[in-house]
N, C-alpha and C positions, 0 to 999 in steps of 0.2 A: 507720560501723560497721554490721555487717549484722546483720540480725534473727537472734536465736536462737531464737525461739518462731513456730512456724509459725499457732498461734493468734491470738495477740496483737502488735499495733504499737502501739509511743508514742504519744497521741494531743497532749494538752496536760496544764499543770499549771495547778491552780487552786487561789489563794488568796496568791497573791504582790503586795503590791503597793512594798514598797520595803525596804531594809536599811540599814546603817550609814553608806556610801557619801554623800557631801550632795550635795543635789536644785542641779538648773540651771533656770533661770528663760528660755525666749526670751519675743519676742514680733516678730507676725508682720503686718508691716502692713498687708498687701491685706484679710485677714480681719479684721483691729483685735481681734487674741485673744491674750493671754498661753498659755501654753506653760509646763509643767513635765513633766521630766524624770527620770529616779528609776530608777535599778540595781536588778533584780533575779536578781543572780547571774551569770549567762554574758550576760545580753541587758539590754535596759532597756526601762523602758513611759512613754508620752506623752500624757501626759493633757492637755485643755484646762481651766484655772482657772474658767472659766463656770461649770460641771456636774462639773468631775472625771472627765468621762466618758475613756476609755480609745480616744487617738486611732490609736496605731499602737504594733507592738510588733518592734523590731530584728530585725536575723540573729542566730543564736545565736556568740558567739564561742568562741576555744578555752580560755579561761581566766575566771578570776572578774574581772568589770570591777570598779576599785580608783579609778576618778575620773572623772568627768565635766563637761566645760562646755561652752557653747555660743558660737556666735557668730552673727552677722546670716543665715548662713543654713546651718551647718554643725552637728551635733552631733561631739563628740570624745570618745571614750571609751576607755582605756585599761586593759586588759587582758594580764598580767605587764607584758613589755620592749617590746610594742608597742601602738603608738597607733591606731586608727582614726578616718578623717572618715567620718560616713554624710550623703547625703543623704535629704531626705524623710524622717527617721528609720528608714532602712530602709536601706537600697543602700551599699554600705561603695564609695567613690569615690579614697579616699587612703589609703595603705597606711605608717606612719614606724617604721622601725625602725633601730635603733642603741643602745637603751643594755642594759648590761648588768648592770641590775638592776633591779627593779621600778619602775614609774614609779608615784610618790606623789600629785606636783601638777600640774596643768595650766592654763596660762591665755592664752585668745588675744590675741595683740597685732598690730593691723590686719591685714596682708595673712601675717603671721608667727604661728608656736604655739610659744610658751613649754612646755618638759617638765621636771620633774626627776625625778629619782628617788630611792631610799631611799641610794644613795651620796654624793647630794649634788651630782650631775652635774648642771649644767645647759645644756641646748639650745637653740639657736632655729631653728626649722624656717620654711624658707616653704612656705606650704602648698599652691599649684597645684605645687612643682616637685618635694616630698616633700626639698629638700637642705636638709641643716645650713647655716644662714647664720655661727653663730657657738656655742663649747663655750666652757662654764667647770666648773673641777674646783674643789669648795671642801673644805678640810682638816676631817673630818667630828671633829677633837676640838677644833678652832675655832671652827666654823661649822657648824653641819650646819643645813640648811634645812628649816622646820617649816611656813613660811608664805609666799605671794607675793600680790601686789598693785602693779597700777599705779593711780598717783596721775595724777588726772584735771589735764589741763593743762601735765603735765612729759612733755614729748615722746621719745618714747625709753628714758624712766626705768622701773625695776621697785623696789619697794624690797621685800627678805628679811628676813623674821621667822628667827631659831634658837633650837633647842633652849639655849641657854644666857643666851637674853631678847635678846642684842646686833640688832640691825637695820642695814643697808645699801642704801645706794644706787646704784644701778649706772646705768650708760650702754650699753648693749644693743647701737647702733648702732658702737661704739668697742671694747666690752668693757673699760672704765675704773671701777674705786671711785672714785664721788664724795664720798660722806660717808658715815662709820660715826656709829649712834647707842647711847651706853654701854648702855641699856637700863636693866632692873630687877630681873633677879636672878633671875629665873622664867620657863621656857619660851615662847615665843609662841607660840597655837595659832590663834590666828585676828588676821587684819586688813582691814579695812572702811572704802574709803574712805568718807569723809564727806559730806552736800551742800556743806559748804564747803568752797573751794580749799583747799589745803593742810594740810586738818586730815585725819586718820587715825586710826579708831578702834583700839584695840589692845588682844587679849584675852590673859591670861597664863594657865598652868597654876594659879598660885596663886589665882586668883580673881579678880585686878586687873585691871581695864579702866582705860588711859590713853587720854583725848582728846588727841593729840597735833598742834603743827602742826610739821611735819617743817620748814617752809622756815628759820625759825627755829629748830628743835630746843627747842620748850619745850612743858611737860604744861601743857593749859588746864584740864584736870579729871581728878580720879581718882574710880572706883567700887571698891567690894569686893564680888562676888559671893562670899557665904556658904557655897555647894553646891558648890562646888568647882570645878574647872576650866572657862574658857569655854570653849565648843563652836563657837560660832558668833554673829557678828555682824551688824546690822541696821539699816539707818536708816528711817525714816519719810521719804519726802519728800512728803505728801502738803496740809504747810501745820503740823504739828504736831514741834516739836523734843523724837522721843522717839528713844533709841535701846533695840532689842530683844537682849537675850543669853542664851544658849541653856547652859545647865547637863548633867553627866555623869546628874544623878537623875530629867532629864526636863522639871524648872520653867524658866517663862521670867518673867526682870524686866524691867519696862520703866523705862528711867532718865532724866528731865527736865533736858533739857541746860539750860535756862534756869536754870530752880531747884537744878542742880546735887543733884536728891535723886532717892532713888527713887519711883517713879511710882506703877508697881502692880505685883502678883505675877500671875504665873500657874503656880498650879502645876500639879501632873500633867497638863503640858498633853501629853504621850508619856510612858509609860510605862519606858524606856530611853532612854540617852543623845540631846538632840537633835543631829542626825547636818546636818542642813540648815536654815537658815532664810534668809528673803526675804521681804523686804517691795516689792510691786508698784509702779513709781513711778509718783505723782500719786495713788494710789488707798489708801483704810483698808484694805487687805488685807496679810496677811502668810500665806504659805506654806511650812507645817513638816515633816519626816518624820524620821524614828527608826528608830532598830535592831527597832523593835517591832513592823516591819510596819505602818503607817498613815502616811496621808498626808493631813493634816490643811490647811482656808484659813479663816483667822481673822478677821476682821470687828470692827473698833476703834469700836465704838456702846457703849460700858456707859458708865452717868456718872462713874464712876469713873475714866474715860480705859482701862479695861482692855478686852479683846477675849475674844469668843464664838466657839465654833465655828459655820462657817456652812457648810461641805460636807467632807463628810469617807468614805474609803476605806480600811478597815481589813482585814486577815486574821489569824489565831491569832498571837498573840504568845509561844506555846512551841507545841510539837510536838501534834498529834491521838493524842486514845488510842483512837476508834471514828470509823468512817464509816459510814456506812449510805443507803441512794436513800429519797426520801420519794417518795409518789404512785406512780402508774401510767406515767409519760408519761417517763420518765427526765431529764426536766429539772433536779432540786433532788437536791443531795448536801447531807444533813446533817452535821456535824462537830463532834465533843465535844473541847476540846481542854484542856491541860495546863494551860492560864491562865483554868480554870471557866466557860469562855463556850461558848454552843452556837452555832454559826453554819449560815448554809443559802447555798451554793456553787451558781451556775445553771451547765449545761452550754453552756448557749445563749448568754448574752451577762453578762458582767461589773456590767451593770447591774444586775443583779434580785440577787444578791448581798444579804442580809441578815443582821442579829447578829438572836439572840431574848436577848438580856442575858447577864450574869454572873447565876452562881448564888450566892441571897445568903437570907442567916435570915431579915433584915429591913428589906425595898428601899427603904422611905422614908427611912429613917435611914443606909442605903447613900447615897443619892442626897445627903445633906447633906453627911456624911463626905469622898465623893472616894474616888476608888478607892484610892489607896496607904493611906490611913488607916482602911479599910473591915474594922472588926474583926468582922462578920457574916458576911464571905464564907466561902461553904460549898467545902468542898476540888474539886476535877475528877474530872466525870462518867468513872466507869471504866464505865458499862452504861446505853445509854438501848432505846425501842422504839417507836414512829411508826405512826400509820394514818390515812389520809385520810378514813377514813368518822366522819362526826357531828363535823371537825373544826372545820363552822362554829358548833357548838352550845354545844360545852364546850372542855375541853382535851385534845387527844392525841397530847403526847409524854409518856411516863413516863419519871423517870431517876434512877440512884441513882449516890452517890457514895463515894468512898475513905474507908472509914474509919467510915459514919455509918450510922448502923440506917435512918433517916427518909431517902424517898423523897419527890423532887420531881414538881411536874405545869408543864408548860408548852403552850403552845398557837403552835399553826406561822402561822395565818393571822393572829392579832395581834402575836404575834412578840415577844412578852414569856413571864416566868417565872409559873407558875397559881400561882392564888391555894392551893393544897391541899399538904400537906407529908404525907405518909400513914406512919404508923405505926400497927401493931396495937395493940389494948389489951390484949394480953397483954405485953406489952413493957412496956408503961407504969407497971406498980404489979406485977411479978412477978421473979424472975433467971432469967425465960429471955432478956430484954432485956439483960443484963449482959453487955457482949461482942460481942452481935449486928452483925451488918456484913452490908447488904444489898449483896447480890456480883450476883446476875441478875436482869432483868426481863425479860417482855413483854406484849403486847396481843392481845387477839384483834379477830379480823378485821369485827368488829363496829361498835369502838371505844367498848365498852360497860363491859369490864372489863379488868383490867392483873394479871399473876398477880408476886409478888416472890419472890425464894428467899435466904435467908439461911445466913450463915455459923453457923445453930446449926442448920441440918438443918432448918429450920422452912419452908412455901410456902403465902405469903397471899394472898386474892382483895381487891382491893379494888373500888368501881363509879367508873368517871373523870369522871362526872356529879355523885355527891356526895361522893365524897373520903371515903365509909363504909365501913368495912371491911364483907365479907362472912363469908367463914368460910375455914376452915385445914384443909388438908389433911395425914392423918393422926392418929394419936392414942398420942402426946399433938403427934406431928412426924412429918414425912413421909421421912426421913434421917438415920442415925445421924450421919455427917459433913456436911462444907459442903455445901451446895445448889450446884456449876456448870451447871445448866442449868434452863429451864423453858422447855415451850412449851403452843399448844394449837392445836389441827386445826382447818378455816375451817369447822365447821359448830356450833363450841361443841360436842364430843360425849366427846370427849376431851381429858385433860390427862398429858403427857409431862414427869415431873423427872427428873433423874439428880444421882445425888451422889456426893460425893468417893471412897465405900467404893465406887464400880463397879459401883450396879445403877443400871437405868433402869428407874423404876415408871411404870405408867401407870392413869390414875386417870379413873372418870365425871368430867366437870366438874361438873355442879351435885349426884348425888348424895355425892360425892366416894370414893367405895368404891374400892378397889385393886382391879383389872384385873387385873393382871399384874406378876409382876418380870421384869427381863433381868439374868442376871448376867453382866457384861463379863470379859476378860482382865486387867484396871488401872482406877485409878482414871481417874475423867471427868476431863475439864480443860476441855473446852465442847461444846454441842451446837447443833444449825441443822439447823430442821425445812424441807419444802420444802414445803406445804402441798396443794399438787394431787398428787403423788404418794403422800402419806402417807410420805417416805425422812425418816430422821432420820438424819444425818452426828454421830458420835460419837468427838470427838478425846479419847485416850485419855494417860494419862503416859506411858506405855510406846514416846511418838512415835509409834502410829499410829491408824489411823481404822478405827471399825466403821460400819456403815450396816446402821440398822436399818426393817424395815418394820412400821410400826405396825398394819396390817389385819394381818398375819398375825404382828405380834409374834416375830418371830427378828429374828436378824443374817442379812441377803444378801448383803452384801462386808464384805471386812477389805484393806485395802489399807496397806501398809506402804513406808515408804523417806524420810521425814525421820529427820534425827538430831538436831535439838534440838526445844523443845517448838510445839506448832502453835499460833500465833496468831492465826488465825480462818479460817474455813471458807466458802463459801458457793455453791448450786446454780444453775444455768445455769434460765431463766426456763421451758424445756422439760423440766428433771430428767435432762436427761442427763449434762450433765458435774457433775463436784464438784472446784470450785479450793479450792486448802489454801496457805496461807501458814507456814512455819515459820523459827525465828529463826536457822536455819541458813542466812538468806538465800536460799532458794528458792523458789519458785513453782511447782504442780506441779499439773494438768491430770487429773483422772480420768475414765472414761469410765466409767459406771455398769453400761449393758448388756451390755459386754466385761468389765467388771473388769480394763482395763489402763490404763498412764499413758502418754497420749496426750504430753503435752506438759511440757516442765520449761525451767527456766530459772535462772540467779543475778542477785541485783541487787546492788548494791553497798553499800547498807542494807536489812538486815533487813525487812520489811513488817511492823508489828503488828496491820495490819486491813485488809481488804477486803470488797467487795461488787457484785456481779453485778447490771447495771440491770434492770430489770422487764421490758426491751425487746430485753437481749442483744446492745444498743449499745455496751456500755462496762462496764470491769471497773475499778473505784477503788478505789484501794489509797496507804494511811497507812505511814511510814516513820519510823524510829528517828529523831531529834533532826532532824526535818525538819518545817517548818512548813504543806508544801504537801499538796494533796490532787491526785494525779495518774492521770490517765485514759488508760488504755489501749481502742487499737478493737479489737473484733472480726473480722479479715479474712474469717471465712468465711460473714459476710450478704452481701458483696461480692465476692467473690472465689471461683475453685473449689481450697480444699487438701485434699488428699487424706492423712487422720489417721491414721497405722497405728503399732501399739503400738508405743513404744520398749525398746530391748535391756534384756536385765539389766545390762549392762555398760554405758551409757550415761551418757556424761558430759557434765553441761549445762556451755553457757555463760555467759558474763556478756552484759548488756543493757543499757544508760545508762536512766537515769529518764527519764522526758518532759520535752522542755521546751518554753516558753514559746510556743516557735518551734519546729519540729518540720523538719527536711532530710529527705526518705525516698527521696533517689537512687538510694542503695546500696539501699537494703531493698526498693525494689523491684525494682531487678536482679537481687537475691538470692530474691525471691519468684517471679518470671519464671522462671529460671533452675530452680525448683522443681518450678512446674508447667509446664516441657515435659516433664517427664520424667513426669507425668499420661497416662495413655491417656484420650482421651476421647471417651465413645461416642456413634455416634452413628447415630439411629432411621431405619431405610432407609423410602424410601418408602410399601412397601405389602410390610405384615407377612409375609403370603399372601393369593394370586391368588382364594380363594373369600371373602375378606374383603370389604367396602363401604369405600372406605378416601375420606373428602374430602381437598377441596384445602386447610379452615383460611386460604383470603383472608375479610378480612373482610367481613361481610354487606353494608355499603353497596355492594361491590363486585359482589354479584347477584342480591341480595333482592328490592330494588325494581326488578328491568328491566320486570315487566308492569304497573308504577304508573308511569312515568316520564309521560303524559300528564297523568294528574291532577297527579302533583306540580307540572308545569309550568303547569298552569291555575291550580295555587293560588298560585305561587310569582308569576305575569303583574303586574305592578305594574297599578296603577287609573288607568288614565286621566284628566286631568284635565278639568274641567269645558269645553267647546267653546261658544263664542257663537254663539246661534242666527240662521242667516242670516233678512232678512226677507223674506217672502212677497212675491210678485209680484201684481202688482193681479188677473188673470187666471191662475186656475189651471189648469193643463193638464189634460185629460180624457179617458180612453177608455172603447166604448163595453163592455160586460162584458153574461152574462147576466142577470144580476140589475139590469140597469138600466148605469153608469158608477162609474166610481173615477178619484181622483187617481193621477197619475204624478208618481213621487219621481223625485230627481234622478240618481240611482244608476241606475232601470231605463233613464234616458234618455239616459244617457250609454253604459253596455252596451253592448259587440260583442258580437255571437254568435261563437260562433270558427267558424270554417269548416272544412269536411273535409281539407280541404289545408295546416293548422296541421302543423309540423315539432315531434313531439317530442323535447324537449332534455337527456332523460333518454339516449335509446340515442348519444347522440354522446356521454355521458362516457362516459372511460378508466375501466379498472379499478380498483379500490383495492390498494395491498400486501396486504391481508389479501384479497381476491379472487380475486390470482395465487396468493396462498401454498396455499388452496384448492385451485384448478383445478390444480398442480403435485402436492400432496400426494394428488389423487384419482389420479393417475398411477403413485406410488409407495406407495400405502393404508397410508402412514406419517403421520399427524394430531398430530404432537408440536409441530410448529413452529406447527400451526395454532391451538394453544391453547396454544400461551407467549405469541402476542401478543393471543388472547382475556383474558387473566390479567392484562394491561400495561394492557389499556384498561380507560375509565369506564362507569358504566350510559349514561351517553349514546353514547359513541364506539359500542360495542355494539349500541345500538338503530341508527345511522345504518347497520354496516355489514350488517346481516340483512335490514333494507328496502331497500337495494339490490342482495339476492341476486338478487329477482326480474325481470323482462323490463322492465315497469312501470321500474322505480327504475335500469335500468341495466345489469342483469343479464343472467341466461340459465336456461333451463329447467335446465340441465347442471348450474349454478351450485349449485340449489338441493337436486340429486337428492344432489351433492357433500355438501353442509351437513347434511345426513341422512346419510348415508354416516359423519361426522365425528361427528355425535350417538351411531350404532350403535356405532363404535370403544370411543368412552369408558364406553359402559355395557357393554360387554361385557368390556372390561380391569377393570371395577371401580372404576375410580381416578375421582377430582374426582365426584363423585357427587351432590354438589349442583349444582358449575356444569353439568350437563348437563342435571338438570331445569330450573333458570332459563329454559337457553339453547333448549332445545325448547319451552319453555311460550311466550317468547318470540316464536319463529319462527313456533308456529300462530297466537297472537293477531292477528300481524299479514298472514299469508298462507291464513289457514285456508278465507275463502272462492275465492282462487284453485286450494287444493288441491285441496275438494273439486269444483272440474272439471274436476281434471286424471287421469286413471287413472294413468297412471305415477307422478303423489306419493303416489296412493293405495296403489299396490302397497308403494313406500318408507316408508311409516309402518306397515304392514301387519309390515314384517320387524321396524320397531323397538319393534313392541310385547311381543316374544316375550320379551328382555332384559330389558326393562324390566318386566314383570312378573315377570320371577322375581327380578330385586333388591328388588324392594318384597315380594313374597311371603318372601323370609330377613326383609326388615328387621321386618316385621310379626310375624313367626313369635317373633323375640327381643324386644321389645316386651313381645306378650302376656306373654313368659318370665316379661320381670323385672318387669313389673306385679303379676303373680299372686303373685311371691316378695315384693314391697314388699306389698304388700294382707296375706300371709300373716304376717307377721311384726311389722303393726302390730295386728293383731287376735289373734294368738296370746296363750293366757294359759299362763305358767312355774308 
């Protein structure tokens, strides 16, 4: 599907890690690591049991994957009427398709994959060749199959649970019933084989678990789970005869096959039905997950014989009502969600992922109670507000909830709920508290104070250090109706409320006096200040947006075009754009300085919150009965799109959410495909011919060519230490004026060179850069000879200017050339620095040959005429803009 927003692409979604689906257990022997498996919607995640850590994450499929298991080195996931094998958990290898209706069950059997589906059909696949080995149709008001399992040691055999309790045994390799078992009168939902041969545990809808040994057909034990239908079954095979079952309400019992009683409870061990369970063999671990989004591994140490959680990965177990970025660095999305708990979502890596708790009256009595019994818990954060400054000192998140006048404090780096519940004391022992429902908060940029606004028109300060009210804004209230908004400007100077009746006042902050009213077209419905620009974004009932500028206190844009009501706002980290979410399912892109809508889009759920990272990395955004939190990228840090207003008649289209796994084939082809159609400009070399225009190669490239000695002297590695030869009994002597001196072995070994010595400098060849020279002095075209001055090093450079000369190889001609090449370039203007290099160069190392030569002297004589009057403009503008920089830091206004 191609992108519809030329802004924004799918990036990923965060905060999934499992659903109702039950979990698959490999383990992988080269590594010695258990493996779990776990559906999260189109794709599945792979965690290792060690750490829980997030090993790999599928292709995304075309449908909701409905079952999963594994085998020795395969995953199989089943996705409507077709099955996929991936390997590596990733790479989709085997493709089975054939039935014609959803596939329910799945289970491998050796080199073969057992499928059935919701008709009752059942398959045997071998799996290198994707063919049906063997069909069976069973009559879905006799049989209909609820359950499969093969019994260890019956070769060939599957034995099926159905919806009407009955059980069979089939012969796979024949397609024969062996044996029908009467059953018990109650659905089978789950079956488990045993550690012992023959025996099969078996869980009914009623509640009944029978220890069954099938070879005989007789019940060695019955249980009654109380909570109603088994979910799922478990054995221990660790040395201890427990078996584990998993209940609709969440609770797990452990039942004592010995003692034939119950063992121990565990309740709320999930929240929602448990969907998977597995116990690791040889090892006290068992591995759970639920509908509720968490994937819990249990640890069988309590005296009691019961189990602890001992690593666990959770996300919102109902849908987010806000999101918002904490910090600077757009790492941490925080998220208030429908089930009272505040969690912090990392951009970066699934690890750093944290809960800061459920919100509760009273945690320690929370913590005895158990969450489903937890009569303290406070209803879900509909408004919270975050600042990283002072946040290692005290607490700062401030947040209030549905329904409740008293506001909570929590704190992000301990990652618990504050100890402070803020309510005014006029609330407390007056009837302006009757009723009251704190609807908006924020913080200012200090992290010093937190302002609330309440549903009686009332806006309170309080300080996040002592949880002491300050003082209220207004008299006797700051708003005839509800308070929807409150903010305050990053220097404490100002305080911006609006309320229901459609004004937006703005108030001193600390003397609290009214500033100013604004009276809007409709009531408010929320506001989102941007704090470096001073723009307040003013979502109105009337479905549109004012944007007001607080220095100059008017309205600067009104932009209009949702048609249901806006569920939240937020401004691009620059103030330029303003993204708007409305429940009209759209997404829509404003550009501030044009006052047109750059960019629009539908999604398939509603959004009811987003937020722009700090960084203009990622735009996150919350969705109608949807548990995730999903990030979209910004393509135009990356990429070049060209944003031009959309028509009045412009009709968006739909967009898939992000997921898990993100394809962006198409959406690139489609973005490609966008910007050819871009002109894109581009800056010719040299603006005009009276301009100084450089080359912009970078400095190592001609900075240092008149250091290139010393560097190399400094750069000479140290000789290592030499063994001192020993002296000769007889020192050699000559005789000198001042008397004699020793002769070293150096002066004695010395030739003198002779006048007939052949130098071996004029018998080298030219260099390419030599001829290219001596050709371009013929054609007084010097382009070729400074694209490969531009290719070489400071060294290659230095080797070929010392052998311009006669000395090094050269020619007097050579060098008259090389000047001639220097004049060109300052006279065109153009590389303006590689000419000074290149000449400073040239004298350094010829300069005393020049001056005895008259004819080089005539040739520098011409290039100094050039060269002065480029330095004489450069100098001229210099002074300019010095004088104007000097003038305007001393000027007083």
């Amino acid at each position: 599907m191609s992108s519809s927003s030329l802004i924004f692409v799918g990036y990923r979604a965060l905060g999934f890690v499992s659903n109702s689906v039950p979990l698959a257990i490999r383990y992988e022997p080269k590594k010695r690591e258990h493996y779990v498996v776990t559906s999260v919607g189109r794709a599945f995640h792979t965690y290792n049991v060690s750490k829980l850590g997030l090993v790999s994450i599928s292709n995304l499929q075309d449908d909701e994957i409905t079952n999963l298991t594994v085998d020795g080195y395969l995953v199989f996931a089943a996705s409507g009427k077709t099955i996929r094998a991936f390997l590596h958990s990733k790479e989709v290898i085997y493709t089975y398709d054939g039935h014609q209706e959803d596939v329910a069950l799945l289970l491998p059997f050796g080199k073969h994959l057992i499928s059935i589906d919701e008709g009752s059909n059942f398959k045997l696949w071998d799996i290198k060749t994707q063919e049906i080995y063997m069909e069976l149709t069973f009559n879905t008001e006799y049989f209909e199959v609820t359950a499969i399992v093969h019994p260890c040691t019956y070769m060939n055999k599957v034995l099926l649970g159905s919806q009407k309790g009955y059980l069979q045994l089939w012969n796979v390799k024949t397609g024969k019933l062996l044996h029908t078992f009467s059953g018990w009168g109650s659905a089978i939902t789950a079956l488990e084989q045993a550690p012992a041969i023959d025996v099969v545990a078996i869980g009914q809808s009623s509640g009944d678990i029978h220890i069954h040994n099938i070879k005989f057909d007789e019940t060695l034990m019955k249980f009654t789970q109380e909570w109603g239908p088994v979910t799922a079954l478990s054995f221990r095979t660790d040395g201890h005869p427990i078996l584990a079952s998993g209940s609709t309400i969440g609770h797990i019992a452990l039942w004592n096959l010995e003692e034939k009683r119950l063992a121990c409870q565990m309740r709320d061990a999930h929240k929602t039905t448990i969907a998977g369970m597995k116990c690791l063999p040889s090892e006290p671990l068992m591995v759970t997950s639920a509908g509720d989004n968490s994937l819990k591994v249990w640890i069988f140490d309590l005296p009691d014989g019961g189990a602890r959680v001992l690593r666990h990965r959770e996300g919102h177990s109902a849908p987010p009502n806000k999101i918002r970025f904490h910090g600077n660095n757009s790492e941490a999305v925080l998220s208030a969600g429908q089930d009272s708990v505040l969690r912090s979502f990392s951009t970066v890596h699934d690890s750093l992922n944290k809960s800061l708790g459920r919100a509760s009256m009273n945690k320690s009595i929370s913590k005895k109670q158990g969450l489903k019994l937890d009569e303290y818990m406070m209803p879900p954060i509909t408004d919270f507000a975050s600042e990283v400054t002072r946040e290692s000192d005290w607490d700062n998140v401030i947040a209030c909830h549905r329904g409740l006048t008293v506001t909570t404090t929590w704190s992000y780096q301990r990652s618990t709920m504050g100890k402070y519940k803020l309510l005014p004391e006029r609330f407390k022992n007056s009837e302006h508290g009757v009723g009251a429902v704190a609807l908006v908060v924020t913080m200012t940029s200090c992290g010093n104070f937190c302002l609330i606004g309440y549903s009686s028109g009332h806006v309170e300060k309080f300080n996040m250090q002592s949880g002491l009210h300050r003082e209220g804004y207004g008299t006797p209230k700051a708003h005839s109706a509800a308070v929807r908004g409150v903010a305050v400007d990053s220097l404490n100077q100002v305080t911006v409320s609006a309320g229901g009746e459609g004004k937006v006042k703005i108030w001193r902050f600390r003397a609290k006096n009214l500033l100013d009213t604004i009276k809007l077209a409709a009531g408010v419905s929320s506001v989102n200040l941007h704090r470096e620009s001073s723009m307040l974004a003013v979502a109105l009932d009337d479905f549109s947006i004012a944007v007001v500028d607080i220095d100059t206190r008017r309205v600067v844009r009104t932009f209009t075009g949702h048609s249901s009501r806006i569920t939240d706002m937020s401004f691009s980290p620059d103030g330029r754009w303003l993204v708007t979410a409305s429940m009209d399912a759209s997404l829509r892109t404003w550009d501030l300085p044009s006052g047109n809508l750059i960019d629009c889009f539908l999604l398939d759920a509603a959004c009811i919150s987003l937020c722009m990272s700090p960084s203009g990395e990622f735009l996150a955004t919350a969705h109608v009965d949807d548990l995730g939190v999903y990030l979209w990228s910004n393509c135009t840090l990356y990429s070049l799109v060209s944003l031009r207003p959309l028509p009045a008649d412009f009709k968006p289209t739909y967009m898939e959410l992000p997921s898990i796994f993100q394809a962006r084939g198409e959406e690139n082809e489609e973005r490609e495909m966008v910007s050819d159609e871009i002109v894109v400009y581009k800056s010719p070399t040299q603006l005009a011919d009276e301009l100084v225009t450089l080359s912009l190669l970078p400095e190592s490239r001609w900075k240092n060519l008149t250091n290139l000695d010393l560097i190399k002297r400094r750069n000479k590695p140290k000789e290592p230490p030499k063994v001192l030869k020993s002296a000769p009994f007889f020192l050699p002597t000559v005789g000198t004026l001042e008397g004699f001196k020793f002769v070293t072995d150096t002066e004695s070994t010395n030739v003198k060179k002779t006048s007939s010595s052949v130098n071996l400098h004029k018998l080298r060849q030219l260099s390419p850069f030599s001829m290219s020279l001596k050709m371009a002095a013929e054609s007084s075209s010097y382009e070729e000879v400074l694209g490969k001055l531009k290719l070489m090093g400071p060294s290659a450079i230095d080797v070929e200017i010392r052998c311009l000369s006669p000395e090094g190889g050269g020619s007097m001609d050579l060098m008259v050339n090389f000047l001639h090449f220097i004049k060109y370039i300052l006279e065109k203007n153009k590389d303006f620095e590689l000419a000074q290099a290149y000449l400073s160069l040239f004298l350094n190392i010829h300069g005393d040959f020049i001056a005895s030569d008259s004819m080089l002297r005539v040739e520098i004589d011409k290039i100094a005429q050039p060269q002065s009057a480029a330095w004489t403009s450069l100098q001229k503008a210099f002074h300019e803009t010095m004088c104007l920089i000097s003038y305007l830091k001393n000027a007083t206004v």
